[in-house]
C-alpha positions as CSV (number, residue, x, y, z in Angstrom):
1,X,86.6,63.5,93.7
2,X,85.1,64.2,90.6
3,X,87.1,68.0,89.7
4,X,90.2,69.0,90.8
5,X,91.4,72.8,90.2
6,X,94.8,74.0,90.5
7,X,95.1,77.7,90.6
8,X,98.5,79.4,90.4
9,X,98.2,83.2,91.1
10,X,101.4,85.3,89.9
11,X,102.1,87.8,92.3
12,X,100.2,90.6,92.6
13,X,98.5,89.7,89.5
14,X,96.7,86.6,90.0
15,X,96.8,85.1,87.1
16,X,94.0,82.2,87.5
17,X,96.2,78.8,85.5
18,X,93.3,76.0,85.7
19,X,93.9,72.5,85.6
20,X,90.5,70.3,84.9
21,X,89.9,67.1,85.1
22,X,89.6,64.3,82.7
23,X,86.2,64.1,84.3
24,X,85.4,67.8,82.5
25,X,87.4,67.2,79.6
26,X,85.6,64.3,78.9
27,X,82.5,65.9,78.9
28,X,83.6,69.0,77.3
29,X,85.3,66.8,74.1
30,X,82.0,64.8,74.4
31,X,79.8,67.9,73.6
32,X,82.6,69.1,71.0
33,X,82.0,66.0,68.9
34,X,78.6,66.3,68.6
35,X,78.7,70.0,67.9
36,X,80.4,69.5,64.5
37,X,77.8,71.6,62.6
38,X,79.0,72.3,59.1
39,X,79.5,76.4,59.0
40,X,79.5,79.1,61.2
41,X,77.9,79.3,65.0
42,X,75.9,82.5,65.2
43,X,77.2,85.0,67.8
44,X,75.6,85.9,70.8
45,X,75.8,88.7,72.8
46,X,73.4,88.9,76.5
47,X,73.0,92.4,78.0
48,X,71.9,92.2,81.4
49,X,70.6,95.4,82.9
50,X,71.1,95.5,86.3
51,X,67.7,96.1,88.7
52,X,65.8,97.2,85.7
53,X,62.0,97.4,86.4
54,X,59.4,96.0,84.2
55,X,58.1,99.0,83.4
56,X,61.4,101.0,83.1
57,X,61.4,100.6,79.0
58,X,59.4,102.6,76.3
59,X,58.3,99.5,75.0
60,X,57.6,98.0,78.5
61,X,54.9,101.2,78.7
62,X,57.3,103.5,80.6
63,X,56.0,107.2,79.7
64,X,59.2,108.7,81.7
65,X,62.1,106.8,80.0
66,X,63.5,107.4,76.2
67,X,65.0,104.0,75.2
68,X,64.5,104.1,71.5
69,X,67.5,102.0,70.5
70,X,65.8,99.1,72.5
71,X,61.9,100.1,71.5
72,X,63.6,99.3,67.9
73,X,65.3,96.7,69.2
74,X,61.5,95.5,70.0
75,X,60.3,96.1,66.8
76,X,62.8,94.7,65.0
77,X,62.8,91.0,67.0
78,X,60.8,89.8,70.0
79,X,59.4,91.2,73.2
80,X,58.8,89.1,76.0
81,X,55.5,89.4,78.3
82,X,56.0,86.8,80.7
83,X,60.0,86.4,81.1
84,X,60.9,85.3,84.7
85,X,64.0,85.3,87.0
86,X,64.2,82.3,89.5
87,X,65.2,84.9,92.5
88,X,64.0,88.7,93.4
89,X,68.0,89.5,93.5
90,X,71.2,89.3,91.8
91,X,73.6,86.4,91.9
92,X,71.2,83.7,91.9
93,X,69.9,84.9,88.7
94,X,72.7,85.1,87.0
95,X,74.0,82.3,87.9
96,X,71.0,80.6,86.5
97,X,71.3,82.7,83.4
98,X,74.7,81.0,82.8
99,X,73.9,77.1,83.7
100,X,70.2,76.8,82.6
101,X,69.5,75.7,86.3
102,X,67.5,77.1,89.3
103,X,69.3,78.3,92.1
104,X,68.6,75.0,94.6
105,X,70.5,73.3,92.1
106,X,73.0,75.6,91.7
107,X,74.0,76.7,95.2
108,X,73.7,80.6,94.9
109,X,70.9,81.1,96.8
110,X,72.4,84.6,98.1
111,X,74.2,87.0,97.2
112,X,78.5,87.0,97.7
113,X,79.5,90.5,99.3
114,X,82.8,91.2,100.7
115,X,82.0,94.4,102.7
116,X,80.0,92.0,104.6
117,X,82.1,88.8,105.0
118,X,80.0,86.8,102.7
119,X,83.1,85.1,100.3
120,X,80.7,82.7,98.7
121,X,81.2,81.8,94.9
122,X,79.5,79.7,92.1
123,X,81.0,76.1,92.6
124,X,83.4,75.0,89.4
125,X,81.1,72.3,89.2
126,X,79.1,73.7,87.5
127,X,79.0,74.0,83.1
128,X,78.7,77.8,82.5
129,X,77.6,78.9,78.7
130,X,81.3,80.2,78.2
131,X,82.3,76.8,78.7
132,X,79.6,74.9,76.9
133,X,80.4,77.1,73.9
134,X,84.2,76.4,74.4
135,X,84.7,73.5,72.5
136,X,82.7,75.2,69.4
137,X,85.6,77.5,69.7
138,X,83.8,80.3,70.8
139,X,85.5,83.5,72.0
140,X,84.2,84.5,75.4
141,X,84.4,87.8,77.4
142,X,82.1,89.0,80.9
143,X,82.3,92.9,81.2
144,X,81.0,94.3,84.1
145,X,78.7,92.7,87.3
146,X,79.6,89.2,87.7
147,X,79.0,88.5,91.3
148,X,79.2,85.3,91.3
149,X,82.1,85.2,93.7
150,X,84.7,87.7,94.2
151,X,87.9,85.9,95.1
152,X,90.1,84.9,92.9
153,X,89.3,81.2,92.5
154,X,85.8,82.4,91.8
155,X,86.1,84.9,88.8
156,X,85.0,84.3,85.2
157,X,88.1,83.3,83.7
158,X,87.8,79.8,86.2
159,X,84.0,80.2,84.5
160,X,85.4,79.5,81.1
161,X,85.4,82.8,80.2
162,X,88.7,84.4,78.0
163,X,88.3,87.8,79.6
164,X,86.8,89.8,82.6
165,X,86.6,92.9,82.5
166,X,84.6,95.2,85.8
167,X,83.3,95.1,89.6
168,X,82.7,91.7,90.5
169,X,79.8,92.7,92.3
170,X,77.8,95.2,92.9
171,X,78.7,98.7,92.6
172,X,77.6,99.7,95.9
173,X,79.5,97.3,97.6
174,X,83.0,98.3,99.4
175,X,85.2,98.3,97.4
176,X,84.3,99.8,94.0
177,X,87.4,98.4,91.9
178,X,87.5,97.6,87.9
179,X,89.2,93.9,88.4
180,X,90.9,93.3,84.6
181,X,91.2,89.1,84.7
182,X,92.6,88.9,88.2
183,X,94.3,92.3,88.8
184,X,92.9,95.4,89.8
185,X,93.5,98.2,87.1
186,X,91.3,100.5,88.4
187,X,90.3,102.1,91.7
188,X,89.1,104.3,93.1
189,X,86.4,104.5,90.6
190,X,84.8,107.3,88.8
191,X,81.1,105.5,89.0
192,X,79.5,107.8,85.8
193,X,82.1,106.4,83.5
194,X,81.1,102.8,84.1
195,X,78.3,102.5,81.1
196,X,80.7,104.3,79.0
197,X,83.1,102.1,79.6
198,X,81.7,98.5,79.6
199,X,80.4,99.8,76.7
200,X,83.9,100.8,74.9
201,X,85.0,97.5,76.1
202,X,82.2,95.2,74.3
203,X,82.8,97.1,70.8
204,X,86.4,96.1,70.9
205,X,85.3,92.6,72.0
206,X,83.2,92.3,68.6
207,X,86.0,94.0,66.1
208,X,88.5,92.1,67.7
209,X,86.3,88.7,66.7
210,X,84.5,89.5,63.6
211,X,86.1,86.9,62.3
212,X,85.0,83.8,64.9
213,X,82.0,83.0,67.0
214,X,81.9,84.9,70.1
215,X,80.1,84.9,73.4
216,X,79.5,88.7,75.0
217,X,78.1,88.8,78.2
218,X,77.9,92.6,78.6
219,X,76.7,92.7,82.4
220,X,75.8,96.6,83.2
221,X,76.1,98.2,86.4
222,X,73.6,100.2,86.0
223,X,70.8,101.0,87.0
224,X,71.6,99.5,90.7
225,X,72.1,102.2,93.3
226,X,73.8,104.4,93.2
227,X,72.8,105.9,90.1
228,X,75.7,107.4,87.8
229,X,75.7,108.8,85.0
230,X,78.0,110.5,82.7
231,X,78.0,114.4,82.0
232,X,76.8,113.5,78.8
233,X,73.7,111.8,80.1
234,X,72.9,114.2,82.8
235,X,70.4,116.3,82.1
236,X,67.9,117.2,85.0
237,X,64.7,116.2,82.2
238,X,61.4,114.7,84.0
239,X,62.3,111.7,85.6
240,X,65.2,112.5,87.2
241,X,68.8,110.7,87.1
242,X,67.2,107.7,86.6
243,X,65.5,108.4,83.6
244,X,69.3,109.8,82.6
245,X,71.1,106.3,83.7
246,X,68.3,104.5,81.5
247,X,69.0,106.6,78.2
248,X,72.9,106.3,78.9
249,X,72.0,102.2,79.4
250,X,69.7,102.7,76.1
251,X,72.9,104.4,74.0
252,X,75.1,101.7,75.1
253,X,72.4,99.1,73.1
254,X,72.4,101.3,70.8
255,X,76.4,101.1,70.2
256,X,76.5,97.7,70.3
257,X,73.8,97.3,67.5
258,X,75.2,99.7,65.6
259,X,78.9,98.2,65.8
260,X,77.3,95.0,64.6
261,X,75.8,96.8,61.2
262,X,79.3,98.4,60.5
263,X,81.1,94.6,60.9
264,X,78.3,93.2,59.1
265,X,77.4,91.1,61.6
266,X,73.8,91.6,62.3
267,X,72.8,88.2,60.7
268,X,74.9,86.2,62.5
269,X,74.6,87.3,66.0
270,X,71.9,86.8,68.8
271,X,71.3,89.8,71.2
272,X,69.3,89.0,74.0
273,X,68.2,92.1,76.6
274,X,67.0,91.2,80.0
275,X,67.1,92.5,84.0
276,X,68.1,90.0,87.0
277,X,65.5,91.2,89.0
278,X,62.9,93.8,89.8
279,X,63.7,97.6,90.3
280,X,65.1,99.1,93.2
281,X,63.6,102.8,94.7
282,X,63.4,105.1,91.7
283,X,62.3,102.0,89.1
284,X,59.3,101.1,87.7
285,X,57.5,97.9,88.0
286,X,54.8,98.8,85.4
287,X,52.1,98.7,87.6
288,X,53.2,95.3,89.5
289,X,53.6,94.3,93.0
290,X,55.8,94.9,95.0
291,X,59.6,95.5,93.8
292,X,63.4,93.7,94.1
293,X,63.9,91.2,96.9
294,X,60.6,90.3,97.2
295,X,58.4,87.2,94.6
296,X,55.6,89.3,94.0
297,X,55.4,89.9,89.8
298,X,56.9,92.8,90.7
299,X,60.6,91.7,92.0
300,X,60.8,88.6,89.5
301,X,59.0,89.5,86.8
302,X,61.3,91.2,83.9
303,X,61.4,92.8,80.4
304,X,63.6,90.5,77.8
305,X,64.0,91.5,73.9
306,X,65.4,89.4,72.1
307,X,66.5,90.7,68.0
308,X,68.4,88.0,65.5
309,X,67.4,89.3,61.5
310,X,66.5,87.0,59.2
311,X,65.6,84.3,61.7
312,X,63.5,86.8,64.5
313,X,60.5,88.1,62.8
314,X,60.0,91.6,63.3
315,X,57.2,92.8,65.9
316,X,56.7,89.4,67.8
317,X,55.0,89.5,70.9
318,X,55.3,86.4,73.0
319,X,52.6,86.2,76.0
320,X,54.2,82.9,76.6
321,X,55.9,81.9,80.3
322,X,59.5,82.1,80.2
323,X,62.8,82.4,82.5
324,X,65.7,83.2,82.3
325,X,67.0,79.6,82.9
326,X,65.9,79.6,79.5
327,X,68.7,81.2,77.8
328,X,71.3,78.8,78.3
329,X,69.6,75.8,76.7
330,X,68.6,77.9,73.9
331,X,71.9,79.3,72.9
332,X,73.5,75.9,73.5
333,X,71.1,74.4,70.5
334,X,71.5,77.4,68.2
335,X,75.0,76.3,68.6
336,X,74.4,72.4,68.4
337,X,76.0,71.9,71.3
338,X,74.2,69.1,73.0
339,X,73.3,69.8,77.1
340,X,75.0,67.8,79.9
341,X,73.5,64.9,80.8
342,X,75.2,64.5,84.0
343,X,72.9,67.4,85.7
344,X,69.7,68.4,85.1
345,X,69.1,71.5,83.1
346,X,66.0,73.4,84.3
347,X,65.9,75.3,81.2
348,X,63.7,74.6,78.0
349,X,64.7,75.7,74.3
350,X,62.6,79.0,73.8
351,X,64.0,79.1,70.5
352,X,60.0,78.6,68.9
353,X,59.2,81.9,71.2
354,X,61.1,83.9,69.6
355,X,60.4,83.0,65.7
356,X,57.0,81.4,65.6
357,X,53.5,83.3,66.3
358,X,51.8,81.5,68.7
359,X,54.1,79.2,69.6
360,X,53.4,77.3,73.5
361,X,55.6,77.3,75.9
362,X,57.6,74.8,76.7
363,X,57.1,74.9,80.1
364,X,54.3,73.3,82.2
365,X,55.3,75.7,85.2
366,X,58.1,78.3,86.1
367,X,59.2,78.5,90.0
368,X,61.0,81.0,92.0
369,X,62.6,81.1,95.5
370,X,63.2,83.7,97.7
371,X,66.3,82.6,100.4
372,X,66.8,79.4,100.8
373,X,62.9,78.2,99.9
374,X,60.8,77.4,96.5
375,X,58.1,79.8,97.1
376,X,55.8,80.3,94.0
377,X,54.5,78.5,91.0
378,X,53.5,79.8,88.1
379,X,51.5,78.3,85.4
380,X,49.3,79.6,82.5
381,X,47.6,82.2,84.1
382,X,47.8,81.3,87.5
383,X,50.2,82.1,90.3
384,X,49.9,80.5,93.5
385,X,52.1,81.7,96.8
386,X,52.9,78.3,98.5
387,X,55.0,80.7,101.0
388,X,54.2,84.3,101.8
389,X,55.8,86.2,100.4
390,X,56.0,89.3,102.7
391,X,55.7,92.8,102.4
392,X,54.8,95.0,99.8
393,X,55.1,98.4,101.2
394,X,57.2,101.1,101.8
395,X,59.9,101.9,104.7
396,X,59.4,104.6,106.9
397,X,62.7,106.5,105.9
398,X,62.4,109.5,107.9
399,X,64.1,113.2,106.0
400,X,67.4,111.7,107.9
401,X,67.4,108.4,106.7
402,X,71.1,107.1,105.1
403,X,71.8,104.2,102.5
404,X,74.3,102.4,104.8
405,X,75.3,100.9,101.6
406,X,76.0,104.6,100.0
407,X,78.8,105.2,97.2
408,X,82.0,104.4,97.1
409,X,84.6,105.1,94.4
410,X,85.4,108.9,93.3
411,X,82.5,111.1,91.8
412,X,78.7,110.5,91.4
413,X,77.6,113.6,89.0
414,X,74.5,113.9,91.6
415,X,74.8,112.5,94.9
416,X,72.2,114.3,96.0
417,X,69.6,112.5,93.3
418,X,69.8,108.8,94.4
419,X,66.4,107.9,94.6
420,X,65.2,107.4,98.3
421,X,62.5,104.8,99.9
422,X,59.8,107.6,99.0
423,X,60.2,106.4,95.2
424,X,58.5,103.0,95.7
425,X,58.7,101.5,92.4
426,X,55.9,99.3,92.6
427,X,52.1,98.5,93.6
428,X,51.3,98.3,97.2
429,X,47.8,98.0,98.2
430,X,46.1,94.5,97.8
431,X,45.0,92.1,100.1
432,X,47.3,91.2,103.0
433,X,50.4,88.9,102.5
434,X,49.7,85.3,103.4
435,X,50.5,81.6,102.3
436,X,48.7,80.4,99.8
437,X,47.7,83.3,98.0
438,X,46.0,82.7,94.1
439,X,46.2,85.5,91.2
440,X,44.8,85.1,88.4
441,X,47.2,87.2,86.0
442,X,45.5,87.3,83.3
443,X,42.3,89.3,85.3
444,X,44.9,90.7,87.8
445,X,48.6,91.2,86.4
446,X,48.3,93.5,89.6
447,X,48.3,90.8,92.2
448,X,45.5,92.4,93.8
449,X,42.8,90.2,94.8
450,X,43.1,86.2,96.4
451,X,41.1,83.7,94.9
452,X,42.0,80.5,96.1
453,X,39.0,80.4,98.0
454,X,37.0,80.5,94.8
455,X,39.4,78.4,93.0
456,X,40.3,75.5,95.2
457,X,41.3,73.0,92.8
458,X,43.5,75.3,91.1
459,X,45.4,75.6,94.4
460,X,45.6,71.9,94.5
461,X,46.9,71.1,91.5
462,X,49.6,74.0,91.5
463,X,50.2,73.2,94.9
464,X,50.5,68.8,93.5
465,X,53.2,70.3,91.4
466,X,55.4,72.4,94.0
467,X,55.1,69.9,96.3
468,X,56.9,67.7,93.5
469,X,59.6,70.1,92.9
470,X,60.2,71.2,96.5
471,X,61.0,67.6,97.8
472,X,64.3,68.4,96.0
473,X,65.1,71.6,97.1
474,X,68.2,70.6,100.3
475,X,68.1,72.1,103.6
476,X,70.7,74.5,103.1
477,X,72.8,75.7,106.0
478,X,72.7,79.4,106.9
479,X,75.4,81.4,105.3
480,X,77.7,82.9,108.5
481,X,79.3,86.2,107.6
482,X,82.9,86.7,108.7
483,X,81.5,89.7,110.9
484,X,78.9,91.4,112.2
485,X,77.3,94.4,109.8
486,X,79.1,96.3,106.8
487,X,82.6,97.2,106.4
488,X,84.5,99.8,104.7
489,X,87.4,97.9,103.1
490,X,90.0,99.6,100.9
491,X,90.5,98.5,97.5
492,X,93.4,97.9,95.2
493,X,93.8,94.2,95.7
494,X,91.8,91.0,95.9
495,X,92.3,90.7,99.7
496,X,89.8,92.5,101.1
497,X,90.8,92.9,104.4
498,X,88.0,94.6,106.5
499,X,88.3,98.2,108.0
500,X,86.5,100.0,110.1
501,X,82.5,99.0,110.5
502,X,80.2,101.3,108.6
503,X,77.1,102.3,111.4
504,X,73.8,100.8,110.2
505,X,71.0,102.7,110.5
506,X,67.2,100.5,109.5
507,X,64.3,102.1,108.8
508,X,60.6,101.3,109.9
509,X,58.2,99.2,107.7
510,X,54.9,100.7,107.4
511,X,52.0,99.8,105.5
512,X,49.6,96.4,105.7
């Protein structure tokens, strides 16, 4: 048995002790050894938006949405054309944002939700960045989203994190509680002060380090439904609530940037910016197919910035392919902290991106799954379908239809705003959904038109290289909720003991 974990919960506080094993320790004093870089590690900070559309930024061509703290942010580092998550939804991405690794290897190939039963959590196995950084005696904190398993043996601090602060999941799941560590400080919740503060909470993560190497993992809630905003924020301009939760998102960038200048710290930390997946009703894909929970361009392609002065060159543009398995290998060689060589790291250094023009990309080809199944390849210009990828239409709400996943937790400043299935946030038309399908990207960013009848030995050589990757995907076994459909359980602990069912109500598909 190669890890052994002892957890020790104090009574109604849950105060996570782990034990590791010499298996871990080995590795971990391993990597420590070779880390011993003369000087200071840089810093780095990750600020994951949460459902953020491709085309939700100013600099991402959104004409609707006033982000100028992260248009500077753009001009003042890199911009990323081509950045890709490994899954159109939330906790396999960021679990492969942590390890480096897709989500086959991994194991968090859905999505943990205790309103539905579904207890799952990333397995202690695996090496986290926290806990690659460790050993370089990195402070660590996660604020906000984690959702990477919601019982106690699954929260950050058994992640190597120091802290947790927020909702370990996400914020319209049942229940809405801010979990400090492994004890509930907060609930019900007040939804529209969540940006303000997770943001709070990050600038006293950075004074309280300025003097050590620290890891920030800033994970917003926002802007996954439902939508809040603070009164501050709220402003009925064009583009709704949305556009409102974006420049509150844009402010909280904006804070942490600043609070770097004032510590004199801006030359020694990383920021990366980045989304988890495509948008959600309301969002933008910037013109691309399809949205969230699908593998069209449009649910797993994202924006990323990434701003470091002095080693970023301002204004860079990188066309280049890239993923967000990237950033783990990356920041483990800006902090010479060599990658396990126990696992295999999916990951390349994108470290060339970011500071050389023109640089290639270190990857020959960049997957993504949707459930349980590898489903597209992408490489250079060319993205082939292996799977279909289904539907890219709307849902026939109806004027009655209900989230059955609506807000919990106090206030939302407009209820009555939460974008409905109406606000598709991506391309729809294009020719029918079907295995096999061929885009050209650079000719059709769109995903419009099929050409794998005109291109057929694209399709086998793209098709030669899934095959190679697919053998090693398992047959995973179906994930069995505890119960049938949603339920509304009460917060205020980490039992979650379910309630009362919450009546379901699913809308028509329409469309091709």
């Amino acid at each position: 048995m190669f890890l052994k974990t002892l957890f020790k919960f104090k009574l109604q506080k849950y105060t996570a002790i782990v034990t590791l094993t010499n298996r871990r320790q080995f590795l971990f004093s391993g990597l420590a050894a070779s880390a011993a870089a003369a000087g200071r590690s840089p810093n780095f900070i990750i600020i994951l938006a949460d459902d953020l559309g491709y085309g939700d930024l100013k600099c991402f061509g959104s004409s609707t949405n006033e982000t100028p703290f992260l248009d500077r942010m753009a001009a003042d580092g890199v911009r990323f054309t081509d950045c890709y998550v490994p899954m159109p939804y939330c906790a396999p991405s960021r679990a492969s944002l942590l390890t480096g690794r897709y989500p086959f290897r991994h194991g968090m190939w859905s999505n943990p939700a205790p309103d539905s039963g579904v207890d799952i959590g990333l397995a202690l196995s695996e090496i986290t960045l926290a806990e690659a950084l460790k050993p370089r005696g990195y402070a660590s904190i996660c604020i906000g989203k984690w959702h990477l398993g919601h019982t106690p043996e699954f929260l950050p601090r058994s992640q190597g994190f120091d802290e947790y602060y927020g909702i370990p999941y996400s914020n319209d799941m049942r229940p809405v509680q801010i979990v400090h560590n492994e004890e509930v400080v907060q609930y019900p919740v007040v939804q529209g002060h969540i940006t303000r503060d997770y943001t709070r909470r990050a600038l006293d993560f950075i004074g309280r380090n300025k003097n050590n190497p620290f890891l920030l993992y800033l994970a917003h809630a926002m802007p996954h439904k439902p939508l809040a905003a603070s009164e501050e924020f709220y402003s009925r301009k064009p583009g709704g609530l949305y556009a409102d939760v974006i420049r509150e998102l844009d402010w909280s960038v904006g804070q942490v940037l600043s609070r770097l200048k004032e510590l004199h710290l801006e030359r020694d930390t990383v920021v990366v910016f980045l989304s988890d997946n495509g948008p959600w009703y309301g969002g933008s894909t910037g013109s691309l197919r399809g949205m969230k929970a699908r593998p069209w361009e449009g649910g797993i392609r994202i924006p990323m910035i990434a701003q470091w002065p002095g080693r970023i060159p301002a204004g860079l543009v990188s066309k280049e392919i890239c993923g967000i398995i990237d950033i783990f290998p990356t920041l483990c060689g800006l902090a010479d902290v060599k990658l396990p060589a126990d696992r295999v790291i999916d990951g390349k250094d994108i470290l060339p991106l970011m500071t050389k023009p023109g640089a290639a990309s270190p990857h020959e080809a960049i997957y993504a799954m949707s459930g349980a199944k590898l489903h597209i390849i992408r490489s250079g210009k060319w993205k082939l379908h292996v799977r279909t990828p289904g539907a890219s239409t709307s849902i026939d709400a109806g004027p009655d239809w209900v989230d059955p996943r609506g807000p919990d937790g106090l206030t939302l400043i407009a209820p009555f705003e939460q974008a409905r299935p109406s606000k598709y946030p991506g391309i729809q038309s294009g020719d029918a959904p079907k295995a096999m399908m061929l885009f050209d990207l650079a000719k059709d960013p769109s995903e419009q038109h099929d050409v794998a009848a005109s291109n057929p030995e694209v399709v086998k050589r793209l098709h030669g290289m899934f095959e190679k990757l697919d053998v090693q995907v398992p047959d995973f076994p179906p994930i069995r909720p505890k119960w049938q459909g949603l339920r509304d359980i009460k917060g205020g602990d980490l039992k979650y003991e379910p309630g009362a069912a919450i009546p379901a109500r699913v809308p028509r598909r329409t469309g091709r």
